[in-house]
C-alpha positions in Angstrom: 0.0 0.0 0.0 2.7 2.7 1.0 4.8 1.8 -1.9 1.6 2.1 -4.5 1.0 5.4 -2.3 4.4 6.9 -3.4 4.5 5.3 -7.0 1.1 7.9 -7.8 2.4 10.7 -5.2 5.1 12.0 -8.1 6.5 10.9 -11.3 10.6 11.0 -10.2 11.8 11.0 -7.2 15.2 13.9 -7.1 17.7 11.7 -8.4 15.3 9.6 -9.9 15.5 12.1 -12.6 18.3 10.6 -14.0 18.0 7.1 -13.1 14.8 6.2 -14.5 15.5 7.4 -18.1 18.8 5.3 -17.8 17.1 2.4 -16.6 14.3 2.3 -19.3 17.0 3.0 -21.7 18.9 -0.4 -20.6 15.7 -2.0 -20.7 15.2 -1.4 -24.6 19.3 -2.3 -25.0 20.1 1.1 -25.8 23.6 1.1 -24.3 24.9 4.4 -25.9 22.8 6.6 -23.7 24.1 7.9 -20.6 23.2 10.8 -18.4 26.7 12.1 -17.0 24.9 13.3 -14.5 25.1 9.7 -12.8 28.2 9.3 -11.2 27.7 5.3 -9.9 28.6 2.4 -12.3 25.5 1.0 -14.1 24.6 -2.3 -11.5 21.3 -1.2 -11.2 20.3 -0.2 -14.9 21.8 -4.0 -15.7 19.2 -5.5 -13.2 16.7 -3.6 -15.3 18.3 -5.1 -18.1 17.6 -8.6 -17.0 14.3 -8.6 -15.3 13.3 -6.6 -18.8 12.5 -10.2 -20.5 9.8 -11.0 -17.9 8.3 -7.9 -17.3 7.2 -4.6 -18.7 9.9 -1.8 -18.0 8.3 1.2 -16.3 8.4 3.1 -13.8 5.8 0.9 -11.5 8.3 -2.4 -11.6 11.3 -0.3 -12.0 10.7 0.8 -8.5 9.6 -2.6 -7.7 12.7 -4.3 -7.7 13.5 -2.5 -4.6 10.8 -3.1 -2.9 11.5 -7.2 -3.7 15.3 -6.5 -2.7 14.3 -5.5 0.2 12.7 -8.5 1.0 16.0 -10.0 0.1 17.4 -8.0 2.5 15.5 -9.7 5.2 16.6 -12.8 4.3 20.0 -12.4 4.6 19.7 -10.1 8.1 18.4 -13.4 9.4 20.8 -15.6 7.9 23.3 -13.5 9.1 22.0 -13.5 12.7 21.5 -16.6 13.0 25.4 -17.3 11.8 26.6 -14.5 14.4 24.4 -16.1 17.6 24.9 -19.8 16.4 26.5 -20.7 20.1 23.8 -18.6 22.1 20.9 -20.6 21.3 19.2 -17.1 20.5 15.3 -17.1 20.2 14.5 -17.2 16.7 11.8 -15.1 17.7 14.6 -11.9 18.4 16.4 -13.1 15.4 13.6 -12.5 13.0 12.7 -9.0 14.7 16.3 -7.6 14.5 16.4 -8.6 10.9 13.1 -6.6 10.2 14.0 -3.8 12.0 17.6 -3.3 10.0 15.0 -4.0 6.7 13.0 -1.1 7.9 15.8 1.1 9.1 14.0 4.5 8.2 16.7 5.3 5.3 17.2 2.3 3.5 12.7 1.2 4.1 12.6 4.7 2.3 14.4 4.2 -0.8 13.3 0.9 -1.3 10.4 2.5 -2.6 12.2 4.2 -5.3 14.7 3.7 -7.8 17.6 4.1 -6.1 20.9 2.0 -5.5 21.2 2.1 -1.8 18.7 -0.9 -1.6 20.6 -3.2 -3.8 23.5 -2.2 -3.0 23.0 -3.2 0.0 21.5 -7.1 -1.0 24.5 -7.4 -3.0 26.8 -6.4 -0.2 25.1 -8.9 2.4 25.3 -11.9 0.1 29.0 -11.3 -0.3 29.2 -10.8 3.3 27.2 -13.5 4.1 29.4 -16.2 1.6 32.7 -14.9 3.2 31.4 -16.0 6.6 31.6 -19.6 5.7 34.4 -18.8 3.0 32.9 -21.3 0.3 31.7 -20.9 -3.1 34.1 -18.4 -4.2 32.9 -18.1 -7.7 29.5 -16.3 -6.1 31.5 -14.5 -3.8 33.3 -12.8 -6.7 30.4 -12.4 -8.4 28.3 -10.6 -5.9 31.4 -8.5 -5.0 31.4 -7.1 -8.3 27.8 -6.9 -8.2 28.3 -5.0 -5.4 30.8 -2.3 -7.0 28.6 -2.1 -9.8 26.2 -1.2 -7.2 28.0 1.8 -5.9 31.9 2.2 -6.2 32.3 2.8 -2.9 31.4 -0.8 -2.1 35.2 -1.4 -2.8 36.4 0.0 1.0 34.0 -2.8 2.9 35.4 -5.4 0.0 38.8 -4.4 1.6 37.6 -4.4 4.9 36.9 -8.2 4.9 40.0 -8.3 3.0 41.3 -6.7 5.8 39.7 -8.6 8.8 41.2 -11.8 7.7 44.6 -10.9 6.7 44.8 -9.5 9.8 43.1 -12.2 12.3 45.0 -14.7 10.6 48.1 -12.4 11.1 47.5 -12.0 15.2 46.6 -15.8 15.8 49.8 -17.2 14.0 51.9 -15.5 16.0 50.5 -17.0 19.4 53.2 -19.4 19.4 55.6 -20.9 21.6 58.5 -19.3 20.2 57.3 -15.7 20.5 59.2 -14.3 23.1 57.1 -10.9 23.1 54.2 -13.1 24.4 55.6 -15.4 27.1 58.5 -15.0 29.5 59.7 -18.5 28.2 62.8 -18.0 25.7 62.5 -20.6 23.2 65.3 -21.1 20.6 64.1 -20.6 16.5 65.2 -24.0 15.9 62.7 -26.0 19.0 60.6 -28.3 17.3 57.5 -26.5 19.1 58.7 -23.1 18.3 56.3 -22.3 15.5 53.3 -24.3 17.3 50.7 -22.4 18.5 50.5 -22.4 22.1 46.6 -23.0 22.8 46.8 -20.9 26.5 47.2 -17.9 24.4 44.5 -17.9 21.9 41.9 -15.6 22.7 38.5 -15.1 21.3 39.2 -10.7 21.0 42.2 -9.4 20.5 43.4 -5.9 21.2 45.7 -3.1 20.0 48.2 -4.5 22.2 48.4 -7.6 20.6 48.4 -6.7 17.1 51.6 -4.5 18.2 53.1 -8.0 19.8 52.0 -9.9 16.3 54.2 -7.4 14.8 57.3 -7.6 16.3 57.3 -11.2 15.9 56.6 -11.6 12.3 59.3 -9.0 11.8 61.6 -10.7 14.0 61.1 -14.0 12.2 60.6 -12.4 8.4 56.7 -13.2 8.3 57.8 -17.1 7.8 55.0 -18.3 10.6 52.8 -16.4 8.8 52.9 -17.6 5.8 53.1 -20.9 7.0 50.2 -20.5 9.0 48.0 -19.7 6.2 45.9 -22.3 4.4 44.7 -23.5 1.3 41.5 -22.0 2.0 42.6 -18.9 3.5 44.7 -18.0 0.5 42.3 -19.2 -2.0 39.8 -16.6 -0.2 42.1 -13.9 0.0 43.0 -14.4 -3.6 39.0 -13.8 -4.8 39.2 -10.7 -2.7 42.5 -9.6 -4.3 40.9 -10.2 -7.7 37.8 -8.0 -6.6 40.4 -5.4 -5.7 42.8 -5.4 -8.3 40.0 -5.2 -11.2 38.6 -2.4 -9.4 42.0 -0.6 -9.3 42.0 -1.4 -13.1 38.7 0.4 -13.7 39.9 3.2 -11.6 43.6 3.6 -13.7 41.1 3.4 -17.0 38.5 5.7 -15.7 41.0 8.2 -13.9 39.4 8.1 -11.1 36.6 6.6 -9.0 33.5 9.1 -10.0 31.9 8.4 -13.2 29.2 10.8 -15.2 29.8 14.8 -13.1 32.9 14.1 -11.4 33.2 17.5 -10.5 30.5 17.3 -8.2 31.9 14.2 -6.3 35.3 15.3 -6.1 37.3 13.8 -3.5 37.9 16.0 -0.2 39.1 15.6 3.1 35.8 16.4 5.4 36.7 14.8 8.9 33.6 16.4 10.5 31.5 13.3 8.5 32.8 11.4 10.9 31.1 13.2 13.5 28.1 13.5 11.7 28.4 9.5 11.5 27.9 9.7 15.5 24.9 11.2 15.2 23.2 8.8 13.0 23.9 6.4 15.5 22.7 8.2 18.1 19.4 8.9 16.2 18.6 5.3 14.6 20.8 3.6 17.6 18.9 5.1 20.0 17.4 2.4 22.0 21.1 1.0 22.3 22.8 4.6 23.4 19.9 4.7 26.5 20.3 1.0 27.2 23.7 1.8 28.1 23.2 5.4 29.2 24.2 5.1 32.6 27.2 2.5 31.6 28.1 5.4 28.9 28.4 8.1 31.8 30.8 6.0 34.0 32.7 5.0 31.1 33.5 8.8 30.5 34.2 9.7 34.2 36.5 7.1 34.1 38.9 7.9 31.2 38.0 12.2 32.2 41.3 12.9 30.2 40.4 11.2 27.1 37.4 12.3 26.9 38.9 16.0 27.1 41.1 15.0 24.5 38.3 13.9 22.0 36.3 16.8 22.8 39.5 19.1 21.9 40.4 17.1 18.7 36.7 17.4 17.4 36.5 21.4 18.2 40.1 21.6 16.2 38.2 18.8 13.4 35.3 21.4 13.3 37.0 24.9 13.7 39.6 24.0 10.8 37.5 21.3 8.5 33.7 22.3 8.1 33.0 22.3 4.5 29.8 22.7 3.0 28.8 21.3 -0.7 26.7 24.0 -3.2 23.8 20.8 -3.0 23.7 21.2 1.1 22.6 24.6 0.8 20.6 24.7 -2.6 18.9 21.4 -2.2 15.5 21.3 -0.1 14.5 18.4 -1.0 16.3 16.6 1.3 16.3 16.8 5.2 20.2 17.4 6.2 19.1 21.0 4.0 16.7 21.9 6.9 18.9 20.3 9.6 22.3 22.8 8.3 20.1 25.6 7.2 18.3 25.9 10.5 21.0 25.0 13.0 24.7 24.1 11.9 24.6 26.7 9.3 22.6 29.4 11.0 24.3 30.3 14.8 28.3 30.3 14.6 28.3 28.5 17.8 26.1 25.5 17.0 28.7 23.1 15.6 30.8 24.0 18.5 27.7 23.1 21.3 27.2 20.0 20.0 30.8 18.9 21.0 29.2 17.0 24.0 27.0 15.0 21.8 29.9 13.6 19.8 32.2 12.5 22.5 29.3 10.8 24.9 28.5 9.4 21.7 31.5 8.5 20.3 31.9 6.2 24.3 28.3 5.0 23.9 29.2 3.1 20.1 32.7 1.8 22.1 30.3 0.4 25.3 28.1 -1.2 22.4 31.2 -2.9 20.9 34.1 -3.2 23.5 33.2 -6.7 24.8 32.9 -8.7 21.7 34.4 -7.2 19.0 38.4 -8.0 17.8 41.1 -5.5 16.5 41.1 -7.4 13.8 38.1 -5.9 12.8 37.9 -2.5 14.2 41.5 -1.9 12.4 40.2 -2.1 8.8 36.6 -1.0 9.6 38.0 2.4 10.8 40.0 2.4 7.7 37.0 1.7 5.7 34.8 3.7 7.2 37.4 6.6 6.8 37.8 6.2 3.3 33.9 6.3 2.8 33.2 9.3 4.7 36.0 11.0 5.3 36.3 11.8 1.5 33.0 13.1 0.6 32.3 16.7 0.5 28.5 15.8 -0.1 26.3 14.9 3.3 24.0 12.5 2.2 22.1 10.1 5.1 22.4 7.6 3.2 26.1 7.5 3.2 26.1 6.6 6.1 23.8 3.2 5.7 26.8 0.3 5.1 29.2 1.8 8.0 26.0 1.3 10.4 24.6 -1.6 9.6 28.1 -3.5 10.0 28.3 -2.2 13.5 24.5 -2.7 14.1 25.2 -6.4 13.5 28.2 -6.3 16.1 26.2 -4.9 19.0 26.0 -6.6 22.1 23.6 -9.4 22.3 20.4 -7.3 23.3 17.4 -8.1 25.2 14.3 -8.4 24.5 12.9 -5.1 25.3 15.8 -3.1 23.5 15.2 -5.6 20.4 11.4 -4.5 20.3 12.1 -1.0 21.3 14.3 -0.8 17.8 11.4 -2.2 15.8 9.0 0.1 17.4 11.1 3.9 16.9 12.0 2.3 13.5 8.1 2.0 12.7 7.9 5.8 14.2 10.2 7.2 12.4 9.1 5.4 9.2 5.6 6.7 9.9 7.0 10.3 10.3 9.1 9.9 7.2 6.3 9.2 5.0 3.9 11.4 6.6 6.3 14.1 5.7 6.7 13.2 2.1 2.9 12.4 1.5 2.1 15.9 2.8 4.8 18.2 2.6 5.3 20.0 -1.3 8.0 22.1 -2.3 7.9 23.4 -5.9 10.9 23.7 -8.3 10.6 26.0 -11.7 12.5 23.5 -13.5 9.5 20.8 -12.4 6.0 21.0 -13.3 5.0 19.2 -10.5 5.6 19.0 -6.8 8.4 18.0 -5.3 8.6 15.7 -2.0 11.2 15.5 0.8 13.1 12.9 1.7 16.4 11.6 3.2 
């Protein structure tokens, strides 16, 4: 009902403007239009392209593939659940709510309404994800990683993320050995036969900073031969897939010259640190009922590291004072919310980016009491990285930007309970409501357009 609602509300959607014509064009083959406008690679005009034998290509089923993605979507949120809490016996029951709430986080339940790539980007993005759990099949995990960066280019940085996470788990746990005289007290020669045997005691399911530092002195000190000898058939055959992925994206970029295809000027690459920042806020908007859960927890966590917390709070005014920028589109275009947000508060009083300091460090605690106790460096490393390279480098705030970077660390949250799992679903289902209202009702007109337009994300 609500996606028939907004299919006869307007004819294009912003952006739609330019992806609609393209994907009718790839419907009918016509392969030598292209808007340069559109700065993604053309994934989701080649979905178009295939689902174009079976039914008619308009705007109506266009759209529609979303909405069907989406339900996709769900799927694998499950799947992937049910992989991540396999030794908790968790109540399918919490499994199958979570997964419906990150399908219907407000953003990405929006533009799976529309024709948009966020959606399957995302779809193609979990199924990769979901065959690198298990590490089989790499044929489909190639495949869906270039689906995925055919999706949306930026797909590449959580391609080399996983990349990342493995490389580097399997590069902490080989050097838990007997020989490695940073770890134990116990001075083994190089030529013991039990040297490079991994000593069992010292296996740990996390790992820290600390011992990524020790890994490194060890594999230096012994020229990266446990290393390599620790790594299997499997593990390189699986880091080779990913290395593929990565160097034929490398290719496109050396032949493209550069990332950004279609109005590269608009998407030129920038250093913007305060994204970042704004990335904090998103979670404390849509990972809400998680920030209050551990409110109190939050509060002692900064009283107890008082110094650090100084620090950020220094750091982010420096970050702010010195790195604000603001794309023409932020101020121009009110079609989107983050317009209303800057024009009426960041943008208006000189002091509000500075008052909401506060914010951003309690925050910035509250996302590391949701992950300190079960998540590895392994992971944070090349996530941070990742997640850098996403934001960090876009002039452009978009909301939707910031989907991928959350949804990975939604799915590395502490186990919740029961009332924080249903108190998700239910301030997702608010905020959707709210959402919708506001583009059903609210019209803002454009002369370029001869009819209303509608606001969104």
């Amino acid at each position: 009902m609500i996606f028939d609602k907004v299919n006869s509300t307007i004819p294009a959607v912003v952006d739609e403007v330019y992806h609609l014509p393209q994907g009718l064009s790839y419907c009918k083959r016509n392969f030598t239009y292209w808007d340069k406008k559109i700065t993604t690679l053309p994934g989701l005009y080649l979905v178009s392209l295939h689902i174009s034998p079976f039914f008619e290509c308009n705007t109506y089923n266009l759209r529609f593939v979303n909405l069907v993605a989406s339900c996709v979507n769900f799927l694998l949120f499950s799947s992937m659940l049910l992989f991540i809490y396999g030794n908790y016996s968790e109540s399918p029951v919490k499994i199958v709510l979570q997964a419906l709430s990150l399908t219907i986080l407000p953003p990405l339940y929006f533009f799976s309404h529309i024709y948009y790539t966020d959606t399957l980007s995302m779809t193609f993005l979990l199924a990769f994800t979901r065959l690198c759990f298990t590490n089989k099949t790499r044929i489909l995990m190639f495949i869906f990683g270039v689906a995925s960066m055919l999706m949306r280019q930026t797909n590449v940085a959580w391609i080399a993320m996983v990349v990342g996470h493995k490389a580097l788990d399997v590069f902490i746990r080989s050097s838990r050995v007997f020989g490695n005289r940073y770890l134990s007290r116990t001075s083994l020669s190089r030529t013991s036969v039990i040297a490079k045997d991994i000593d069992v005691s010292k296996l740990k399911r996390y790992y820290g900073i600390s011992d990524a530092i020790i890994s490194l002195k060890y594999h230096l000190s012994t020229s990266f031969l446990t290393y390599i000898r620790f790594i299997t058939w499997q593990d390189w055959s699986e880091l080779a897939t990913h290395t593929l992925l990565l160097g034929s994206f490398i290719a496109f970029v050396v032949v493209n010259g550069g990332i950004v295809v279609g109005d590269k000027k608009a998407h030129e690459a920038t250093i913007h640190l305060p994204q970042l920042l704004y990335f904090l806020l998103f979670y404390g908007v849509f990972g809400l009922p998680y920030a209050l859960a551990k409110f109190a927890s939050t509060l002692r966590l900064i009283l107890a590291n008082k110094t650090r917390a100084l620090a950020f709070a220094l750091l982010f005014a420096g970050v702010v004072h010195f790195n604000t920028v603001v794309h023409p589109y932020l101020l121009a275009d009110n079609r989107h919310y983050t317009f209303y947000i800057w024009n009426r508060w960041f943008g208006r009083y000189s002091y509000a980016p500075f008052a909401i300091i506060p914010v951003y460090v309690f925050l910035l605690f509250s996302l590391y009491d949701n992950l300190k106790d079960q998540n590895c460096v392994s992971f944070l490393l090349p996530y941070c990285l990742s997640t850098f390279l996403v934001l960090a480098l876009q002039k452009m705030i978009e909301v939707r930007y910031f989907l991928v970077p959350y949804v990975i660390l939604r799915l590395r949250f502490y186990r919740p309970s029961y009332s924080i799992v249903l108190a998700e679903f239910v301030w997702y289902l608010v905020l959707n409501a709210l959402t919708f209202y506001v583009f059903f009702t609210k019209e803002v007109y454009w002369k370029d357009y001869d009819y209303a337009q509608r606001i969104i994300w």
